[in-house]
N, CA, C and O atoms as a GROMACS GRO file, in nm:
protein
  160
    1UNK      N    1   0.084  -0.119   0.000
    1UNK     CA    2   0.000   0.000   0.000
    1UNK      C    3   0.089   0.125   0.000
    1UNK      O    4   0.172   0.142   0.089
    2UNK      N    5   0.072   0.210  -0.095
    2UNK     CA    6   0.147   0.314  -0.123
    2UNK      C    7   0.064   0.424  -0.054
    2UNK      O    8  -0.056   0.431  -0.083
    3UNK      N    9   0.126   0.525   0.050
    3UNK     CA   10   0.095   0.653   0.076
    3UNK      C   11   0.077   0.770  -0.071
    3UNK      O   12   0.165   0.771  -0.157
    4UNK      N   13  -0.032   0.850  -0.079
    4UNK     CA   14  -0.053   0.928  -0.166
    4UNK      C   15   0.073   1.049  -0.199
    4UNK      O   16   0.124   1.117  -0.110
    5UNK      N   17   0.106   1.056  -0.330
    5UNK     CA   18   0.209   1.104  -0.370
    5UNK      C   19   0.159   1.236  -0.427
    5UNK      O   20   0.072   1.249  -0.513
    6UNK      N   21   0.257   1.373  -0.339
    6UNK     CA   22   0.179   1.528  -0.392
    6UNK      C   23   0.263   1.501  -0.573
    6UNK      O   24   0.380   1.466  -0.583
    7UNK      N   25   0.187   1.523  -0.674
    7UNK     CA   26   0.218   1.563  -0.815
    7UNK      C   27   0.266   1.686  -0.840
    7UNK      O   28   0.365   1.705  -0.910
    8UNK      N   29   0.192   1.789  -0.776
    8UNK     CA   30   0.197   1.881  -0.792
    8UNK      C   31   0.127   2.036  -0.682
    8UNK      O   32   0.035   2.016  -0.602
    9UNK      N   33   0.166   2.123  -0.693
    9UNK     CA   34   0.149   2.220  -0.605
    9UNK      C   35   0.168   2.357  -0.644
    9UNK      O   36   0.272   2.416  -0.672
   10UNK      N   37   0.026   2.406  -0.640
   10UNK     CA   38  -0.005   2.545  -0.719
   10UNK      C   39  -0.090   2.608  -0.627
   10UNK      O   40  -0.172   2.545  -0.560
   11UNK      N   41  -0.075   2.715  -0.624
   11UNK     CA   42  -0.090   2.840  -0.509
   11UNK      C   43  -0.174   2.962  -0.612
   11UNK      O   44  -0.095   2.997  -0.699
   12UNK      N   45  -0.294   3.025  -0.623
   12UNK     CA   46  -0.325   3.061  -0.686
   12UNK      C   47  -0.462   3.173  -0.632
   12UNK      O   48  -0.575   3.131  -0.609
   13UNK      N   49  -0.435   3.266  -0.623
   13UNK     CA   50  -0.491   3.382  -0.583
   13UNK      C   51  -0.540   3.320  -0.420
   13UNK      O   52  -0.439   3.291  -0.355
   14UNK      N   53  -0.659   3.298  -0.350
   14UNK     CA   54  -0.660   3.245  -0.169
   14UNK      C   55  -0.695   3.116  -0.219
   14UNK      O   56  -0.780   3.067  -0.145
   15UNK      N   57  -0.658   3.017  -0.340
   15UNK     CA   58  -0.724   2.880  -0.372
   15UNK      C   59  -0.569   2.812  -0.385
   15UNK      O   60  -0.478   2.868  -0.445
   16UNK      N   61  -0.563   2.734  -0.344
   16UNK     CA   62  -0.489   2.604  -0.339
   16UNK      C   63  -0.527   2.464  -0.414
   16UNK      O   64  -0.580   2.364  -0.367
   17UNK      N   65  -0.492   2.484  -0.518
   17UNK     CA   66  -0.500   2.353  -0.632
   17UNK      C   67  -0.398   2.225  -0.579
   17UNK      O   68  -0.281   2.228  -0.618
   18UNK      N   69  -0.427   2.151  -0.520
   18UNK     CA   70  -0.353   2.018  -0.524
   18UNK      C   71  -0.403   1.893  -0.645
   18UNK      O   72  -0.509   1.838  -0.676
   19UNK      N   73  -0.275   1.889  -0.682
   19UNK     CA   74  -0.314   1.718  -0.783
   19UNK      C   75  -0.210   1.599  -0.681
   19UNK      O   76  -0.102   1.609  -0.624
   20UNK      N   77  -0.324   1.475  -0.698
   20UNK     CA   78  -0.213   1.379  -0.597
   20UNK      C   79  -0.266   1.246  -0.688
   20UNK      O   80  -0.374   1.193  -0.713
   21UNK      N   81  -0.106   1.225  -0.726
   21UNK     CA   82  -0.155   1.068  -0.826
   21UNK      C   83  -0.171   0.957  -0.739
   21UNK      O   84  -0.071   0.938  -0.671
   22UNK      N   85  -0.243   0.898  -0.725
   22UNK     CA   86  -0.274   0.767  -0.634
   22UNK      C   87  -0.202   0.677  -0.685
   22UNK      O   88  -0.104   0.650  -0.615
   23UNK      N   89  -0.211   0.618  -0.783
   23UNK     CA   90  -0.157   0.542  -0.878
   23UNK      C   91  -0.224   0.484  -0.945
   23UNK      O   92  -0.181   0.390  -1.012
   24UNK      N   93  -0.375   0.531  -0.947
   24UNK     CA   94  -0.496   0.498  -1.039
   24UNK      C   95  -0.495   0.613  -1.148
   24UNK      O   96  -0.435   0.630  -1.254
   25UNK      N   97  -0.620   0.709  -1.052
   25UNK     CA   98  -0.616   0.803  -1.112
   25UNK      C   99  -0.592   0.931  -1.079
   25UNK      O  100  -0.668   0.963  -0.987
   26UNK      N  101  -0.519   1.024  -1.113
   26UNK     CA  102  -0.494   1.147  -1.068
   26UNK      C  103  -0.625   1.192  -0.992
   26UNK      O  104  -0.742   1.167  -1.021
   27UNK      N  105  -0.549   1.298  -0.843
   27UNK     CA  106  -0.717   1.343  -0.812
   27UNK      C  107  -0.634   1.495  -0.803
   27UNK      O  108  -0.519   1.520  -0.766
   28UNK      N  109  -0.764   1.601  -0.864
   28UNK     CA  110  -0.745   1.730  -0.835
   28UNK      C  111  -0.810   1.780  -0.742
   28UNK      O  112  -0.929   1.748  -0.742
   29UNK      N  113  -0.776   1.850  -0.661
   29UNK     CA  114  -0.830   1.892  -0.551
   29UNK      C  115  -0.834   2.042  -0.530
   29UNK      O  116  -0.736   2.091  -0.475
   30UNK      N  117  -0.969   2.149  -0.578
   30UNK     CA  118  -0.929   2.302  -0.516
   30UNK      C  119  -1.016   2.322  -0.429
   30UNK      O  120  -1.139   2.324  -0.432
   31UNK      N  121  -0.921   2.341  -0.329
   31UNK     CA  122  -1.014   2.448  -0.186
   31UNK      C  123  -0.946   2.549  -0.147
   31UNK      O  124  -0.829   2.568  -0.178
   32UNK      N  125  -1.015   2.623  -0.075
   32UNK     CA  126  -0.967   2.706  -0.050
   32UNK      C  127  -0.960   2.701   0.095
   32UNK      O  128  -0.920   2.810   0.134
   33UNK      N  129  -0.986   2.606   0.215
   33UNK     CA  130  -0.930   2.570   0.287
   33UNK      C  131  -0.847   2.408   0.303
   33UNK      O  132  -0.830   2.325   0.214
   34UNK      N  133  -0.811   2.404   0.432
   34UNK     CA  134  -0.710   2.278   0.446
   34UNK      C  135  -0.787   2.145   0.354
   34UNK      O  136  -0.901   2.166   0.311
   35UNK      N  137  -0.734   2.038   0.332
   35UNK     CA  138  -0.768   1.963   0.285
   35UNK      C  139  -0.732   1.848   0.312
   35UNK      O  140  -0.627   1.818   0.254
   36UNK      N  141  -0.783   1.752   0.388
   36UNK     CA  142  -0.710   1.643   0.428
   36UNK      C  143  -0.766   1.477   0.361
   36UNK      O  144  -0.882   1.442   0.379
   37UNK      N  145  -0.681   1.400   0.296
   37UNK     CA  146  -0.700   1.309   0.262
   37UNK      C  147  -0.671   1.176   0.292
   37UNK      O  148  -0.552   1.152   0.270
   38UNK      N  149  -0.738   1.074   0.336
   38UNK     CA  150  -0.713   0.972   0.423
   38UNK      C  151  -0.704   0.822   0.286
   38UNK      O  152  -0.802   0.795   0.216
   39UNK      N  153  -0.599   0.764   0.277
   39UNK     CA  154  -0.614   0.652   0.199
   39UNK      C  155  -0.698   0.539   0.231
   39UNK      O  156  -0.784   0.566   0.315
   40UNK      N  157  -0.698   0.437   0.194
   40UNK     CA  158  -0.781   0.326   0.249
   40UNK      C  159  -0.685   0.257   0.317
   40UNK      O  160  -0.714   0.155   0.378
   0.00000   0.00000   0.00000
């Protein structure tokens, strides 16, 4: 079981774009607060 891997990290006016490849399928994620993601 692989821990989720950050792809990428973009900062963008008060929004926070995260992409995190699972190793399926990429997930994009924008919030504009914290964001927490729990694997299985």
């Amino acid at each position: 079981m692989k821990p989720f891997k950050l792809a990428s990290w973009d900062k963008k006016g008060s929004y926070t774009h995260i992409k995190i490849d699972s190793g399926a399928e990429p997930l994009l994620i924008g919030e504009g607060y914290c964001t927490i993601i729990a694997g299985p």
